[in-house]
C-alpha positions, 0 to 999 in steps of 0.5 A, a space after each residue: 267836272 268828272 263824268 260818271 258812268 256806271 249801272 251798266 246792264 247786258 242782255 244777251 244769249 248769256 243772261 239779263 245782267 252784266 254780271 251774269 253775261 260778265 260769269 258766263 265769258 269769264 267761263 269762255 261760253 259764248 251765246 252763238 249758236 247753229 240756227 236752222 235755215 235762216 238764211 237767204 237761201 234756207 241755209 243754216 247760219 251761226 248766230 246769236 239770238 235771244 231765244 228767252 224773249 219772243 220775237 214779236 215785239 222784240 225790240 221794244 221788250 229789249 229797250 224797256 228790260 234794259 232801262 229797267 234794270 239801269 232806273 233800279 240801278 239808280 237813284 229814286 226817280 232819276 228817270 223822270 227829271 228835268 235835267 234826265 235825258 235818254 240816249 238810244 243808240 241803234 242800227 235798224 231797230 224794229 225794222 222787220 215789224 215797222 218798214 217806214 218808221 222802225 224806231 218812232 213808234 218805240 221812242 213814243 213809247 219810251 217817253 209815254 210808259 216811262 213818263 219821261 220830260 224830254 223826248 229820247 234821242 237817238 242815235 244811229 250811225 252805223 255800229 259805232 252806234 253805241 260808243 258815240 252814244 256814250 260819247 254824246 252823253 258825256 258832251 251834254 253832261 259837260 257842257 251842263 245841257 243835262 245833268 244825267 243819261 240813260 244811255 241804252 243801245 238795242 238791235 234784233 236779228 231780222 231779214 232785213 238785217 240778215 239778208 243784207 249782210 249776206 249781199 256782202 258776202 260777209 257773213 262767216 259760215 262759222 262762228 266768228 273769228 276776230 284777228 284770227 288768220 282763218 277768219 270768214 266774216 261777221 257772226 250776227 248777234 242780238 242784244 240790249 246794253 246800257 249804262 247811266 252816265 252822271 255829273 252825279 256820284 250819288 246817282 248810282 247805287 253802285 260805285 261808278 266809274 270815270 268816263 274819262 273821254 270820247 271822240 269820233 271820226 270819219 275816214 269817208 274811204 268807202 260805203 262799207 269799207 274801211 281806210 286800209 291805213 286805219 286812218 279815221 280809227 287813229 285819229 279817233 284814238 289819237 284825240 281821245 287821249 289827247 283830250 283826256 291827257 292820259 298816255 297810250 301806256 296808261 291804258 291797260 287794255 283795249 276793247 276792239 271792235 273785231 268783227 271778224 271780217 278780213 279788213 276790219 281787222 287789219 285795218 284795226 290792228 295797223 291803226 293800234 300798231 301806228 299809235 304804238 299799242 300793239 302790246 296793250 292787251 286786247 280783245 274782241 267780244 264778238 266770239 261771246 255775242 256776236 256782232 250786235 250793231 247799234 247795242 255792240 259798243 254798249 255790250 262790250 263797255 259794260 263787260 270791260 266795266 266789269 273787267 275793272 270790276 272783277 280785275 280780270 280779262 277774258 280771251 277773244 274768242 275764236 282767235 287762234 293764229 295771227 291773221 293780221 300784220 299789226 302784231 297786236 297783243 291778243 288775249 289767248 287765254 283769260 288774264 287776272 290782272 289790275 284793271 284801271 284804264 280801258 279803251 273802247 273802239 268801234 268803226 262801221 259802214 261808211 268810215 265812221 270810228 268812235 273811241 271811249 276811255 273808261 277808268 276807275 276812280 
């Protein structure tokens, strides 16, 4: 049974589409931008807010416009079937407006407003968040638990957030630069994604894509660091093309997690190196939108759907010169070609790495 996924949306700095975020990184612009005295110490900070929406309530104003756009995106009360379940995939959700239960009261408000027949899953392990959100989706569609998917990921910028990251020393007092040799750390950015996934090909509006495979792994090297020798990320990507039954030299090109951090990137570049990648173009989004935690994977699946879409893949930007020692083949500059096979990866705290196949049918 084939697994599809298609009417993916973005909201971001860079617009409330995938294809308008798609337009604007296509043209190299990014939504980060210098945010007066926001840090812990009153400092200014690059990030990537959302400055359209107000800030109260801003969560659940993300999740809603996202499910939004996907429901019209979709057949006619799709939402609402028996056989339809809602994935949210998140780090800290409202956390900055609700301390105790961040995410509870959203996910009854979900359920009330959207007339929804099951209860909203979530999912938060970190910032694989989303990928293993798709992945789970894809379980359940196979294993004929559900027949359809609304898989939306949203995370904000809050203090809570903010000021932890700087505990760690990890965020960049500039904008981000994944796999680049002067890299300082991660930009923080905010978003909402999502995609609808199907056993269904009439679901969709639009024609959809494949979602060919996902798995997860866990490496259990640190709380927040990862393997040195990208172990858990490889294992990850190993099997998921195992699954899928596709050689590594099918796909066409790879959607890194790149944070921007010293040993996030290193560790990914030595991971595609072992499985023999390193010459499979490859990006990072995170110089267009930060790095937006549980909606990350969301955000760049949908732009690599695009990617598919229009056959065409954007640079990673901020990269200039090599800093990592997996001679990964990074996109310098933006590149028509003939799209059909991606890969998305994503690792976070506590060893966690997830890994999708995509492609077009």
């Amino acid at each position: 049974m084939i697994t599809y996924i298609g009417s993916e949306n973005i909201i971001s700095p860079l617009g409330e589409s995938a294809t308008e975020n798609f337009e604007r990184v296509r043209i190299n612009e990014t939504g980060i931008s210098l945010s007066k005295g926001i840090g812990v110490g009153k400092e200014d900070l690059y990030l990537s807010k959302i400055k359209s929406i107000p800030e109260n309530n801003k969560f659940n104003v993300l999740l809603a416009k996202c499910l939004d756009s996907i429901i019209s995106d979709s057949s006619a009360n799709l939402i609402n079937l028996k056989e339809t379940i809602v994935i949210v995939s998140t780090t800290k959700a409202d956390i900055q407006e609700n301390l105790d239960t961040p995410i509870q009261h959203s996910i009854e408000k979900l359920k009330k407003d959207y007339n929804l027949q099951n209860t909203p899953l979530v999912i938060s392990n970190a910032c694989i968040s989303g990928v293993l959100a798709m992945n789970t989706a894809h379980n359940y569609i196979q294993a004929n638990i559900y027949k359809h998917a609304f898989v939306i990921g949203a995370d904000v910028i809050s203090d809570f957030v903010l000021f932890g990251f700087q505990s760690l020393y990890a965020v960049s007092n500039e904008p981000c630069q994944p796999f680049d040799k002067e890299r300082k750390g991660i930009t923080l950015g905010e978003g909402a994604a999502g995609v609808l996934i199907s056993s269904d090909s009439s679901a969709f509006k639009k024609g959809p894509l494949e979602f060919v495979e996902g798995t997860s792994s866990n490496d259990a090297n640190h709380i927040s660091g990862p393997s040195r020798t990208g172990e858990g990320l490889y294992r990850s990507i190993q099997k998921t093309l195992e699954l899928a039954n596709i050689p590594s030299a099918d796909i066409d090109f790879i959607s890194a997690h790149g944070t921007g951090t010293l040993f996030n990137d290193e560790m990914e570049s030595i991971a595609f190196e072992r499985l023999n990648m390193n010459n499979i173009p490859l990006n990072s989004l995170k110089g267009y939108f930060g790095h937006t935690l549980g909606a990350a994977g969301l955000i760049e699946t949908a732009i690599s759907m695009q990617s598919i879409r229009n056959n065409t893949l954007v640079q990673s930007l901020g990269f200039q010169n090599e800093g990592t020692s997996g001679g990964i083949n990074i996109l310098t500059e933006n590149l028509n070609k003939e799209v059909n096979t991606i890969l998305k990866t994503a690792s976070g705290f506590g060893g966690c790495n997830a890994s999708a196949i995509i492609r077009e049918i």
